[in-house]
C-alpha positions as CSV (number, residue, x, y, z in Angstrom):
1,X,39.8,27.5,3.5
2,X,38.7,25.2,6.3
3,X,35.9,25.7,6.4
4,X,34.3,24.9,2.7
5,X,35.1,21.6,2.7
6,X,33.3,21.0,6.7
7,X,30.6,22.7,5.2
8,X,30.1,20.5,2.1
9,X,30.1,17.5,4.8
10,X,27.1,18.7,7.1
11,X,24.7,19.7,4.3
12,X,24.2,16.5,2.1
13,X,21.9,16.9,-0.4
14,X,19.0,15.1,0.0
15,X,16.6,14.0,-3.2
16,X,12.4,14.2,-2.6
17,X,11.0,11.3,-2.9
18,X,8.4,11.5,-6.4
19,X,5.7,9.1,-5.9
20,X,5.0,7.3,-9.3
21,X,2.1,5.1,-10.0
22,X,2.8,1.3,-10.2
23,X,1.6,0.7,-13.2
24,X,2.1,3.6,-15.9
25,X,5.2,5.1,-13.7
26,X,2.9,8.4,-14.0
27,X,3.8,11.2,-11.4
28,X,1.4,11.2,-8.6
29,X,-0.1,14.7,-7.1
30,X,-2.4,12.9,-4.8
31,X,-1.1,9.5,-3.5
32,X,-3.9,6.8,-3.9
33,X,-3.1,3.1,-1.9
34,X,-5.1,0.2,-2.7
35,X,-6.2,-1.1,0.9
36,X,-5.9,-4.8,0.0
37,X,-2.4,-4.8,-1.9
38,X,-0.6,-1.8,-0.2
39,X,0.9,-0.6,-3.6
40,X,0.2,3.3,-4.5
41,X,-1.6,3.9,-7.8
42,X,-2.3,6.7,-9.8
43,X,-6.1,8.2,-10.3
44,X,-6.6,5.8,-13.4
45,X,-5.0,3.1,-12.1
46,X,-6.9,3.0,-8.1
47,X,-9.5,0.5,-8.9
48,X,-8.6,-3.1,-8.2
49,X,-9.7,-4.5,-11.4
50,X,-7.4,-1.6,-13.3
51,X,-4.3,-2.7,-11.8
52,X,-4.4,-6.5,-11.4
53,X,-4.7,-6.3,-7.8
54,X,-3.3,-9.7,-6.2
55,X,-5.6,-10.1,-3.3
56,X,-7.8,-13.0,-3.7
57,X,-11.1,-11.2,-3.0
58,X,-13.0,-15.2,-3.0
59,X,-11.9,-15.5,0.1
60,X,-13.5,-12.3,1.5
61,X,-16.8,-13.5,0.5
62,X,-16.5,-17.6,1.7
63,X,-18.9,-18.7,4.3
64,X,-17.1,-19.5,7.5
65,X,-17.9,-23.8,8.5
66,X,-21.0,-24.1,10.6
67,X,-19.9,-23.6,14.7
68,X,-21.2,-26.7,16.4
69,X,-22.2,-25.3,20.3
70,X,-22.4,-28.0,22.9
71,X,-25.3,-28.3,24.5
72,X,-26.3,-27.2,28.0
73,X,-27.2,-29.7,30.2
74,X,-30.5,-29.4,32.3
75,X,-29.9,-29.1,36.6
C-alpha cells in the first residue's frame, strides 16, 4: 500500500499549453507571431493593422540626421 501514494508523487500531471489568439482568444493550430510586437495571433488577426499592433512603425521609415565627415587634409 506504499507504493500508491509514491507513485501519485512522481507522475504530476502536467496541462498542454493551448495557444490562443490575443485578440478573439480563438484556438490556434498554426502559431502566427507578429515580428514587431511579439504577441501570437490567430490567422485573422496576423496583420498589424488587424490587431492594433503597438509598434510605432513612423519611426521605421524617419530619415536618419545628415553625417557631417571631416575633411581630409591635403600632405
Amino acid at each position: 500500500m506504499m507504493d500508491k501514494p509514491e507513485q501519485q508523487n512522481l507522475s504530476p500531471k502536467t496541462k498542454k499549453k493551448i495557444n490562443r489568439c490575443n485578440v478573439c482568444k480563438k484556438k490556434i493550430i498554426v502559431n502566427i507571431t507578429c515580428t514587431k510586437c511579439d504577441n501570437v495571433f490567430c490567422i485573422k488577426h496576423r496583420c498589424p493593422e488587424n490587431h492594433n499592433c503597438i509598434h510605432d512603425y513612423k519611426k521605421d521609415f524617419q530619415i536618419p540626421e545628415k553625417i557631417i565627415t571631416s575633411k581630409i587634409e591635403a600632405i
